[in-house]
LOMIKOL-722780 format. One record per residue (C-alpha): residue in one letter; x, y, z. Coordinates in steps of 0.1 Angstrom, whole numbers, padded with zeros to 4 digits, always signed. Layout:
N
AXYZ/...
This chain:
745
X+0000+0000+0000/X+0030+0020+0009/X+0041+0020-0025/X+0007+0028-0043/X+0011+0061-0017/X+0042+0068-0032/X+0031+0068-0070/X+0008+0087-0065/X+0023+0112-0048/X+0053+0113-0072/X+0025+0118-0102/X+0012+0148-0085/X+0045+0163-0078/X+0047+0160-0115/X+0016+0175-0131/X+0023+0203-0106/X+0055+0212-0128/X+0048+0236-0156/X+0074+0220-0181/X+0065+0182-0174/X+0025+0189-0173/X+0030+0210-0211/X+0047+0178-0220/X+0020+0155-0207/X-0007+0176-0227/X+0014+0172-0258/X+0013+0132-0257/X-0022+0131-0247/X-0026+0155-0280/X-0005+0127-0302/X-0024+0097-0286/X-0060+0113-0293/X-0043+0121-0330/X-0030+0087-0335/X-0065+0066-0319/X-0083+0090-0347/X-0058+0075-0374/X-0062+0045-0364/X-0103+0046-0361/X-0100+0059-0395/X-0077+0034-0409/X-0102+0007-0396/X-0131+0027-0404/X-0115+0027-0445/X-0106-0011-0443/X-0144-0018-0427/X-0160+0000-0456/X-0137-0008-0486/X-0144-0048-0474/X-0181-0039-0477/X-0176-0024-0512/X-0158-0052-0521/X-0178-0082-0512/X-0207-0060-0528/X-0187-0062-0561/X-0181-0094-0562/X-0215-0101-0560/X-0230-0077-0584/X-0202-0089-0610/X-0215-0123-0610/X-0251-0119-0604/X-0244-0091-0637/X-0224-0121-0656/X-0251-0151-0650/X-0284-0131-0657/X-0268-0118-0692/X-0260-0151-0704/X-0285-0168-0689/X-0311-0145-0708/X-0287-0144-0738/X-0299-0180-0744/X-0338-0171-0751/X-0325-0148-0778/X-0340-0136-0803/X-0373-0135-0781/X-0363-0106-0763/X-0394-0103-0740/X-0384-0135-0728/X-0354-0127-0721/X-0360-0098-0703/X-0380-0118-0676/X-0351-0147-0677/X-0327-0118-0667/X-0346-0102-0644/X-0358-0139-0625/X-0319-0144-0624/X-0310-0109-0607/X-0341-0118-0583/X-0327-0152-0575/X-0296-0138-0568/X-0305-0112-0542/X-0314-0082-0565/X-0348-0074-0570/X-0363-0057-0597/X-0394-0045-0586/X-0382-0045-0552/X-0395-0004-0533/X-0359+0009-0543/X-0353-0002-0575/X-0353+0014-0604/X-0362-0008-0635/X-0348+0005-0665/X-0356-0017-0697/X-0342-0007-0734/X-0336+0025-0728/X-0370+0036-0703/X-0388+0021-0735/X-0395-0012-0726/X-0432-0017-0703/X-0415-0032-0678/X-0397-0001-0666/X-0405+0019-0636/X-0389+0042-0606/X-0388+0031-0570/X-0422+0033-0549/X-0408+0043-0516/X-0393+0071-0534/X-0354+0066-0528/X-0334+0047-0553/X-0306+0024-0540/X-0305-0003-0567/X-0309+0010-0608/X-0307-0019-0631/X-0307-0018-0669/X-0318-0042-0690/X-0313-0037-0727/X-0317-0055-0763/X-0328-0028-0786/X-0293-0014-0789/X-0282-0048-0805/X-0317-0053-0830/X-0311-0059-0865/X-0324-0044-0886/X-0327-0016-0857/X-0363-0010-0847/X-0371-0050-0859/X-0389-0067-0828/X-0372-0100-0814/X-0341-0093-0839/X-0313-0092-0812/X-0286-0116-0809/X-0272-0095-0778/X-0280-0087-0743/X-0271-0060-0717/X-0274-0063-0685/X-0260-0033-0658/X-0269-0028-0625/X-0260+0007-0603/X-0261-0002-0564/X-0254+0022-0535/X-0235+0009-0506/X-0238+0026-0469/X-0206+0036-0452/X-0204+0037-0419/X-0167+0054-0410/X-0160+0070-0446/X-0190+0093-0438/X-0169+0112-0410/X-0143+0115-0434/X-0164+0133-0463/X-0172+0109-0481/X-0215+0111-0478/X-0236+0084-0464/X-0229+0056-0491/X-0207+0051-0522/X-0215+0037-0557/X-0207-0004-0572/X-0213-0011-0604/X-0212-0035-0627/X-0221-0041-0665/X-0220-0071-0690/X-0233-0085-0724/X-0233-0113-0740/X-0243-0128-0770/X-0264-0159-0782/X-0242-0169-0817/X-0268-0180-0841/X-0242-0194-0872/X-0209-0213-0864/X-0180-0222-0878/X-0161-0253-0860/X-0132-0272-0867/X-0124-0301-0846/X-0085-0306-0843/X-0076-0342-0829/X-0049-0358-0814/X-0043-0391-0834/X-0005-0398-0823/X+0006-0433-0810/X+0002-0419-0768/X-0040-0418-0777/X-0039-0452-0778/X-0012-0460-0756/X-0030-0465-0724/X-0057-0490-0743/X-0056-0523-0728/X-0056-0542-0756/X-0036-0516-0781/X-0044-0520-0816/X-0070-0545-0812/X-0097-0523-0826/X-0086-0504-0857/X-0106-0485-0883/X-0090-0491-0919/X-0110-0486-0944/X-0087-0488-0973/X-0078-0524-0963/X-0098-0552-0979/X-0118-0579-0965/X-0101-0613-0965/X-0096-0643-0944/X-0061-0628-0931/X-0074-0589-0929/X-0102-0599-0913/X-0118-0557-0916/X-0151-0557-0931/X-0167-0518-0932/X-0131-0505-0920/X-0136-0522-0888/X-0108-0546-0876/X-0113-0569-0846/X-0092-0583-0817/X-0085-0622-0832/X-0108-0638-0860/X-0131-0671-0852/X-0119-0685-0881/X-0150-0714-0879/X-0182-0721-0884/X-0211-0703-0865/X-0223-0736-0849/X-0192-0758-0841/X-0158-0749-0830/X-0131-0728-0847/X-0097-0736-0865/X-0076-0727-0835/X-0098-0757-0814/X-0097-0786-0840/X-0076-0814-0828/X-0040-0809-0823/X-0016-0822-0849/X+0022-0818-0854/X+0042-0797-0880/X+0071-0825-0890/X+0106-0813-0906/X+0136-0836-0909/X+0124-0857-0884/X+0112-0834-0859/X+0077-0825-0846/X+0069-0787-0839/X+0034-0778-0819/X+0031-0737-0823/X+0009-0722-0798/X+0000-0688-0797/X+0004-0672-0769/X-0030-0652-0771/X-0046-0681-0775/X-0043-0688-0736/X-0070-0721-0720/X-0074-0697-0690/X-0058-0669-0675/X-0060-0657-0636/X-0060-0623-0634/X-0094-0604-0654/X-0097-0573-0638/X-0097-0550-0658/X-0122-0525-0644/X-0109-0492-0647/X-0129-0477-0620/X-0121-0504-0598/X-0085-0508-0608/X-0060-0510-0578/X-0024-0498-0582/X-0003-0530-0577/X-0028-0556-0594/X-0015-0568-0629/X-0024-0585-0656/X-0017-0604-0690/X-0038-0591-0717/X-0042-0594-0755/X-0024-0571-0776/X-0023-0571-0816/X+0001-0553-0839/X-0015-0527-0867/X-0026-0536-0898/X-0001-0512-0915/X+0027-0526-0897/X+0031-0564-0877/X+0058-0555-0851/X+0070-0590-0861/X+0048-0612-0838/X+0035-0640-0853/X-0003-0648-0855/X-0032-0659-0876/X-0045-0633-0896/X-0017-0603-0909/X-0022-0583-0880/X-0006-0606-0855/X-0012-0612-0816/X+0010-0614-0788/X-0001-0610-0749/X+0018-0581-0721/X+0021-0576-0687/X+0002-0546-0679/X+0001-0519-0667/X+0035-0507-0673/X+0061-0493-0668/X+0071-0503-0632/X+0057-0485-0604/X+0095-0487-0588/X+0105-0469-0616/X+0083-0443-0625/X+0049-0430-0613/X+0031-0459-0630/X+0011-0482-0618/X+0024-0516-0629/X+0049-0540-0609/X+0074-0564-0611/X+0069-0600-0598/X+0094-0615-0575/X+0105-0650-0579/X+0099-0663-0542/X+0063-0642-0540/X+0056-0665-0576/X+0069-0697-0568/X+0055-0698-0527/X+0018-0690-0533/X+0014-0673-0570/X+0016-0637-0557/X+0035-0608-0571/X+0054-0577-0554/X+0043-0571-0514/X+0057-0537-0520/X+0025-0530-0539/X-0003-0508-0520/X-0023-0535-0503/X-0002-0563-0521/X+0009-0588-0527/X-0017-0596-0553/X-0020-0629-0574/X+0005-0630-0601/X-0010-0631-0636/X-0006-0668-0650/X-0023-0679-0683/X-0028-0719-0690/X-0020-0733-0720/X-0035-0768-0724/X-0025-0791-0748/X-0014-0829-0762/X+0013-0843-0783/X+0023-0875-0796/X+0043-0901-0780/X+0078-0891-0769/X+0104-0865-0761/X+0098-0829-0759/X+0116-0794-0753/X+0098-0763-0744/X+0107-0729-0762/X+0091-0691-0758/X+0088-0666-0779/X+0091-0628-0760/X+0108-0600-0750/X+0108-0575-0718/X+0107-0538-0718/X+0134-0522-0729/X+0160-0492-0712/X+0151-0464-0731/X+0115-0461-0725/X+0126-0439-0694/X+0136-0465-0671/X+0159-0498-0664/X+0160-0516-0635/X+0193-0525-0629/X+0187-0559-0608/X+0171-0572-0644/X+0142-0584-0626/X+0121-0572-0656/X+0135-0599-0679/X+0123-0626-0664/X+0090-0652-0667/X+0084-0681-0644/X+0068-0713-0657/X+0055-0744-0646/X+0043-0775-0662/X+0013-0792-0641/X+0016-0770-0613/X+0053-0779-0609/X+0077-0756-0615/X+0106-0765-0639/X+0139-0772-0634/X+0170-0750-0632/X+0163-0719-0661/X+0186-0699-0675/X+0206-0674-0656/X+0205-0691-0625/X+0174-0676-0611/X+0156-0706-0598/X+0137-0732-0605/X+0110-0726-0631/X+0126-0689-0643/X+0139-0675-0674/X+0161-0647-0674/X+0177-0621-0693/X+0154-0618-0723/X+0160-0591-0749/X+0145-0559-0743/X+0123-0541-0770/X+0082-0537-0761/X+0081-0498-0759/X+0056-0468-0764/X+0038-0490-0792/X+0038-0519-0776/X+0062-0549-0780/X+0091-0548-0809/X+0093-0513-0815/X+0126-0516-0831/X+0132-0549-0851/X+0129-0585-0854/X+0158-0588-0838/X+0144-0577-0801/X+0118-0609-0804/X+0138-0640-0787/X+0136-0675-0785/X+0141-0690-0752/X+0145-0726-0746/X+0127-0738-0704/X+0150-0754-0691/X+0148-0783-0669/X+0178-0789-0661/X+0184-0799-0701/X+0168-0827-0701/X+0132-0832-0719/X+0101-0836-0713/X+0085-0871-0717/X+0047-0869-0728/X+0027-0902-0740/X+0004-0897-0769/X-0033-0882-0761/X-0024-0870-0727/X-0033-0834-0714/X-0009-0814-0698/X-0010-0777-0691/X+0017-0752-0692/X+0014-0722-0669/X+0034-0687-0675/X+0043-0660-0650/X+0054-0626-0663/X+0080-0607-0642/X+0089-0578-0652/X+0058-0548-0661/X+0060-0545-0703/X+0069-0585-0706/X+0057-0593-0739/X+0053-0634-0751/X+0040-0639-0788/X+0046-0674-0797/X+0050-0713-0775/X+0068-0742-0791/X+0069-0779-0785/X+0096-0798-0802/X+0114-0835-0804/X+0143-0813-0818/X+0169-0810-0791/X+0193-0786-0805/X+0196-0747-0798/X+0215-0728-0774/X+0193-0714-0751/X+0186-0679-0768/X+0195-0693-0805/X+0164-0717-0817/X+0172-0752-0836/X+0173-0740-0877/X+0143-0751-0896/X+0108-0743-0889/X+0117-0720-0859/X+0137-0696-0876/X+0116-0692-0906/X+0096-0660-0912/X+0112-0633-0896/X+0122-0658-0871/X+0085-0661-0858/X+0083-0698-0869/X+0065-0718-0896/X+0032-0704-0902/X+0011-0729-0888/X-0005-0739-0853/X-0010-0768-0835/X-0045-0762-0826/X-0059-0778-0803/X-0071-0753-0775/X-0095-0754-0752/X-0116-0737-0725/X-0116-0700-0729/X-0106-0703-0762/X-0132-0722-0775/X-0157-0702-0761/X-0177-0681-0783/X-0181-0653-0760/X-0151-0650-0751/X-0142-0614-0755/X-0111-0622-0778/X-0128-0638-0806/X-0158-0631-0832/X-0188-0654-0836/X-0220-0665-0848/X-0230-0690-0830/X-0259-0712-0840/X-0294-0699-0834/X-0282-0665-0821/X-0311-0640-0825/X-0291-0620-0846/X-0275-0645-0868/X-0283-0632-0904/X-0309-0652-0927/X-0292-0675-0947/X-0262-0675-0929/X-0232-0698-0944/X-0220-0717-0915/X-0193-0722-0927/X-0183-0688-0938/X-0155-0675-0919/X-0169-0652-0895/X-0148-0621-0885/X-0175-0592-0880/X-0190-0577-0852/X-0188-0603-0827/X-0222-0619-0808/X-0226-0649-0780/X-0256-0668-0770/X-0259-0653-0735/X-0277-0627-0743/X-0246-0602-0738/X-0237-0571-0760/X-0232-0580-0795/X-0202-0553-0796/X-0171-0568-0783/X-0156-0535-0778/X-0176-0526-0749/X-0153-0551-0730/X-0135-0538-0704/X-0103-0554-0723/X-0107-0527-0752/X-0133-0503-0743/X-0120-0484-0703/X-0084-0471-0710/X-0087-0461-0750/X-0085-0424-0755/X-0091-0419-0792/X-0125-0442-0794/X-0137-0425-0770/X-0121-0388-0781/X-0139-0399-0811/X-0174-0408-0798/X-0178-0377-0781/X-0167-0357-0816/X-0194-0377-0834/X-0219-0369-0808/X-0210-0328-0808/X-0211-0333-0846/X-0246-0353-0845/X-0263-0345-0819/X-0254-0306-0809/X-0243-0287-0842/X-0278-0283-0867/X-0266-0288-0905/X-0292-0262-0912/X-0272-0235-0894/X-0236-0242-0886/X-0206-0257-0903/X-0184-0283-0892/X-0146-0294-0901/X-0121-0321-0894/X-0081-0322-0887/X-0063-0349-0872/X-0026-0346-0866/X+0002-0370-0852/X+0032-0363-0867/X+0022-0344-0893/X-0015-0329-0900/X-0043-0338-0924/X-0071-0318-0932/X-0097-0346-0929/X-0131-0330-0939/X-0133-0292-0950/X-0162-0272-0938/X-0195-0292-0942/X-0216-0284-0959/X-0242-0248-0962/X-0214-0229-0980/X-0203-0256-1006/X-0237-0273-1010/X-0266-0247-0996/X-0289-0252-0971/X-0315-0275-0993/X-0286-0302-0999/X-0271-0298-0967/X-0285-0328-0942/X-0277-0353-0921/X-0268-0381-0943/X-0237-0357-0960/X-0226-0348-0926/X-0222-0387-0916/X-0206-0390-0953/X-0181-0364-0944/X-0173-0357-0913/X-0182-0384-0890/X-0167-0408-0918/X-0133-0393-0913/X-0139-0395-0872/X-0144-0431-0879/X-0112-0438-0899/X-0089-0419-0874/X-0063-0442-0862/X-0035-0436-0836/X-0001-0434-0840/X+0031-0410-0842/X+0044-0378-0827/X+0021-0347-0817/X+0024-0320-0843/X-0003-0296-0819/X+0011-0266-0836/X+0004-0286-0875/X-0031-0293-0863/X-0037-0256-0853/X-0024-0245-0889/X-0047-0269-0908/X-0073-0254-0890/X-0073-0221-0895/X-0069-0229-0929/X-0097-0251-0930/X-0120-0217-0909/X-0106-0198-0940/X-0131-0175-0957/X-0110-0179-0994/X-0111-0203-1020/X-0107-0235-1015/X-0122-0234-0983/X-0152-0229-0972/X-0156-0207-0941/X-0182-0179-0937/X-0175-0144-0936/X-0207-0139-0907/X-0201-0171-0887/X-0183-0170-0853/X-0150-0190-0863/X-0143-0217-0835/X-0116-0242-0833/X-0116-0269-0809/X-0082-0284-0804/X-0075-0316-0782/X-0047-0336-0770/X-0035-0362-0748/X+0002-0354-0746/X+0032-0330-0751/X+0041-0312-0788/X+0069-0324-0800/X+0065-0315-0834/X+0069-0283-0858/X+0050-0280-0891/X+0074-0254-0906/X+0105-0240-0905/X+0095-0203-0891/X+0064-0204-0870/X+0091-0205-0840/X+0111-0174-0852/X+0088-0148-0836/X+0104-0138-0804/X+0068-0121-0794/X+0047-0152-0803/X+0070-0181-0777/X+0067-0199-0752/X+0085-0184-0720/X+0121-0214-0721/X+0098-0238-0744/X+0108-0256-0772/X+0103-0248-0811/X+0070-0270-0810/X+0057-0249-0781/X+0069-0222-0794/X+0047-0228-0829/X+0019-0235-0804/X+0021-0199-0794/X+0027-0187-0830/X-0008-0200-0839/X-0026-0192-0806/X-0021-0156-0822/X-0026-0161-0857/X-0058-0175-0841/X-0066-0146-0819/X-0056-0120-0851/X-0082-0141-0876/X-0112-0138-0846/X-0109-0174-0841/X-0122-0185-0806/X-0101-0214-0796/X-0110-0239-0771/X-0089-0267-0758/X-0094-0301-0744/X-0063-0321-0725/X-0069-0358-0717/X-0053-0377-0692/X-0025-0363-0667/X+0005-0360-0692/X-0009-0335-0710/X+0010-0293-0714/X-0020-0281-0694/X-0003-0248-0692/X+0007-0246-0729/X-0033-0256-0734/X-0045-0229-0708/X-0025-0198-0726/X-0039-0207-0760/X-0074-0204-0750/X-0069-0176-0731/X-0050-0159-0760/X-0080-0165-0785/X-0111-0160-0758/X-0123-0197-0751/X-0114-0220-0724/X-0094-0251-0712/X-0106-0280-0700/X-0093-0314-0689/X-0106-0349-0690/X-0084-0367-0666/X-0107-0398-0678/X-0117-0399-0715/X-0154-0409-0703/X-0160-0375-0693/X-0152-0358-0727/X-0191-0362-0735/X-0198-0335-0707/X-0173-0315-0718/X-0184-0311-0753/X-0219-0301-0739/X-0205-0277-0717/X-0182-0262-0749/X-0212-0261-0768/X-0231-0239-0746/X-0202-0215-0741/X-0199-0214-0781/X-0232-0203-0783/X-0234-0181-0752/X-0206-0159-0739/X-0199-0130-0728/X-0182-0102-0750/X-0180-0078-0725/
């Protein structure tokens, strides 16, 4: 208490001198000033957060009444009332006892003054400005919509500022009666890449129909019956020996498996860790040197790929204790291990002595990744559920090793015959002993993620080093072996509806009148289940293929969006280098009266249907053949009234230049890009400078969303991205509306 005494007396003492108590008046003086500052300063940052939030909400509420109303256009009564439903919705009321409604100019019947009096909200609604001819009733292809709004202060007032301030906002858009649209595809190798079963679906119409190009209508399929509708096909007759010199040779195909463990193919229910063997087929224009029974060949993979340990992938390599203890594969996997992928191949031979050789090859280094412990080169095997003897490279029991490595971006032998090899199964070198019309089964592991196997042989011959093949029948064609098959297969691959094969079976409710049984049958393929005719809504070849389903969703914008009757529509397709596909179809070259549906699906959705992947990405190509094909001059066939849209999409990175100076323009690059960015850029502007709208469309995670993002903005449209090709559908309906309706400003 003693001390509180003394305080206070020493603060009296204090204000009782003259100089300390001026100098206490002073501080109190700077303290008042500096609490005022500070009042003010919140007072500013108070209000300005209330203007603020207020503009953000007039902006959009401005924005989504204009187009909204924009899409009743020409009927501009009705889109008065849509705008003004939208601006009530959204917190802004048009008759509300402050507004005032002010509708084409004060013209329009709708408009009125506030009925208390004082005016805090004015909103203008306008169409007239845009009629044409001017004066002409429901002749407007624009809207404007602006609304005035006052917003109370509560600090700024002190500081002279009047009782409220002013937020404003404006906007109009426009409902595009006539386009102009040219669809620019990706069609390079990547848009097929992450199919399942890659080039088992291919659209060629320039190929012929024949027992070994089994395409009828441009449409190939995964592996031809090759039989009768109502008995069994070539591949499951009874087996039979190829002899030479003295020695028997039983050729398998390896896609033509008995049974196979692992069918998951789900891509909605995939899990990262669980693989597969699944069928794979070489293009028609090229046969990546696997062997098969039509020209298009077959071989099976080990998907996905590549390794997970590797890269961000999701595929993984099997370990040879996980295989051989209980069938499972990597317990580094998430949730692993998972059962290995095995096929069966079941099959009989004649009396005798018998060596085991297979056909394949693993992935190889420069793919963008190597494992150095060459795990990836192995496959593990077992005859009867016991695994072999010692195999080559002293891996274990049951294990190949070290096979050449070639599958790559499109699929297995990218780069030569010479990456297919021959490998003997050892058991310890000594045969096999089989008697004559017994069953056995042979079961194959894959190791590594990429392993590809195309061909099995069973052989009296006994010579061959153990990656060289006896000479004769195994070393003819291309080193794929003598073109024949042992046949004899059984279970899955005599079964009809099996997704691999094509079919009529007898009495099928959509087997053709009059059919031939005996024709071979290598069309659209049907069970008797009652399950979808179409094989290629399989999971195998239908979840994981970009450009089917880029395509489907083009053919549905094309068909089902644009009318004939008012827009136009082109096709480019690019990979390595661009095509112009379809030119403008069809008012301008034909006129409205000849211009229908049946020349659009002649035109245009005929060249969707013949796209085919494979190649490089030429993005910047694409973008040129475009704009030429939006060209108003001779030979093209683009409208000088139309709204000019291009609508470019891709699954990957360019790569690719189309000339020699479109990345020259040090004003038109890519910020450190490369010469194929850089021509990106250069035709982003060219775009912009011709008042074409550009809008693009990325698939998948791999794609330069950036690069993709900046050409839009450049030209006015927007990006978006399918990380799954099933939602491209949506995303054309959502283009659509925006090409129809935006706002210009």
């Amino acid at each position: 208490m003693s001390q509180v005494i003394g305080s206070l007396k020493r603060g009296l003492q204090r204000a009782s001198n003259p100089s300390e108590r001026r100098e206490g008046g002073q501080a109190l003086i700077i303290v008042i000033i500096g609490i005022f500052g500070l009042l003010a300063l919140v007072g500013l940052a108070v209000d300005l957060g209330i203007y603020y939030v207020e503009r953000v909400r007039i902006t959009r509420a401005v924005d989504g009444a204009t187009l909204a109303a924009a899409y009743e256009l020409p009927m501009e009564m009705t889109a008065h009332a849509q705008a003004e439903d939208f601006l009530l919705q959204n917190g802004y009321d048009p008759y509300g006892p402050n507004t005032a409604l002010i509708v084409d100019g004060g013209e329009g019947p709708q408009s009125h003054g506030p009925s208390s009096g004082i005016t805090r909200t004015i909103i203008a609604v306008d169409t007239a400005m845009f009629q044409d001819p001017p004066g002409a009733p429901n002749s407007a292809y624009r809207i404007r919509v602006q609304i005035t709004q006052t917003v109370p202060v509560i600090f700024l007032r002190f500081a002279g500022f009047g009782d409220d301030i002013t937020c404003y906002a404006s906007a109009t858009a426009e409902n595009i009666n006539n386009l102009d649209v040219v669809l620019v595809f990706d069609r390079s190798g990547s848009m097929e890449f992450d199919t399942l079963c890659y080039g088992c679906w291919e659209l060629d119409a320039g190929v012929p129909y024949s027992s070994t190009q089994p395409c009828r209508d441009g449409i190939c399929h995964p592996l031809p019956w090759n039989g009768p509708a109502n008995g069994l096909p070539e591949h499951c007759q009874a087996t039979h020996p190829y002899s030479y010199n003295g020695y028997d040779y039983y050729f398998i195909e390896a896609e033509e498996y008995s049974y196979m463990t692992n069918i998951k193919y789900e891509r909605d229910l995939y899990t990262i860790g669980y693989t597969y063997w699944i069928l794979q087929r070489a293009s028609a224009r090229s046969t990546n040197y696997a062997s098969g029974r039509d020209s298009r060949r077959g071989y099976i993979m080990h998907m996905p790929y590549p390794d997970m340990e590797e890269s961000s992938s999701s595929g993984v390599t099997c370990r040879y204790d996980e295989v051989v203890a209980d069938g499972k594969c990597w317990s580094g996997a998430p949730g692993g291990p998972y059962d290995a992928p095995r096929v069966d191949y079941n099959f009989s031979v004649d009396t005798g002595d018998y060596y085991i050789w297979v056909r394949g090859q693993s992935m190889r280094g420069d793919w963008g990744w190597d494992r150095d412990d060459r795990l990836d080169e192995r496959l593990f095997w077992a005859i009867d559920g016991v695994m072999g003897g010692g195999g080559h490279g002293d891996c274990g029991n049951g294990c190949e090793a070290y096979f050449n490595a070639g599958t790559g971006y499109n699929g297995a032998d990218a780069q030569g015959s010479n990456r297919w090899q021959w490998r003997r199964l050892n058991s310890g070198g000594i045969p096999f002993h089989w008697n004559a019309g017994e069953e056995h089964t042979l079961s194959i592991w894959a190791a590594g993620a990429g392993f590809a196997m195309d061909r099995i042989v069973i052989t009296t011959n006994p010579y061959g080093s153990d990656g060289s093949p006896p000479s004769g029948p195994m070393q003819w064609n291309s080193q794929r072996g003598a073109e024949v098959w042992a046949d004899g297969r059984s279970g899955w691959a005599c079964d009809p509806c099996d997704a691999r094969f094509a079919g009529y079976p007898a009495d099928h409710p959509d087997r053709p009148a009059g059919f031939d049984p005996s024709d071979v049958v290598s069309y659209f393929p049907v069970c008797d289940r009652g399950e979808t005719p179409d094989r290629r809504t399989d999971g195998i070849y239908d979840d994981e293929q970009p450009i089917r389903a880029a395509v489907e969703a083009a053919k549905m914008f094309v068909s089902d969006l644009l009318d004939p009757a008012y827009d136009q529509i082109g096709y480019v397709r690019y990979s390595t280098s661009s095509e112009i596909a379809s030119e403008l179809q069809c008012l301008r070259r034909l006129g409205s009266d000849a211009c229908d549906e049946e020349e659009i699906n002649d035109t245009v959705i005929a060249a969707l249907d013949a796209t085919h992947a494979s190649g490089n990405t030429n993005i910047a190509g694409g973008m040129l053949n475009g704009l030429e094909v939006l060209s108003t001059q001779s030979p093209h066939y683009g409208r000088p009234g139309a709204t000019h849209v291009m609508i470019v999409m891709t699954d990957g990175r360019a790569n690719e230049v189309p000339n020699s100076y479109c990345d020259d323009d040090p004003d038109r690059q890519w910020p450190g890009g490369t010469a194929a960015q850089d021509c990106v850029i250069y035709y982003a502007y060219e775009a912009r400078d011709n008042n074409v709208i550009v809008y693009t469309i990325t698939l998948g995670v791999s794609a330069d969303f950036e690069l993709m993002e900046e050409v839009a903005r450049l030209t006015g449209g927007v990006h978006r991205n399918a990380d799954r090709p099933e939602k491209l559908p949506a995303i054309f309906e959502e283009l659509y509306e925006l090409m129809f309706l935006r706002l210009v400003e």
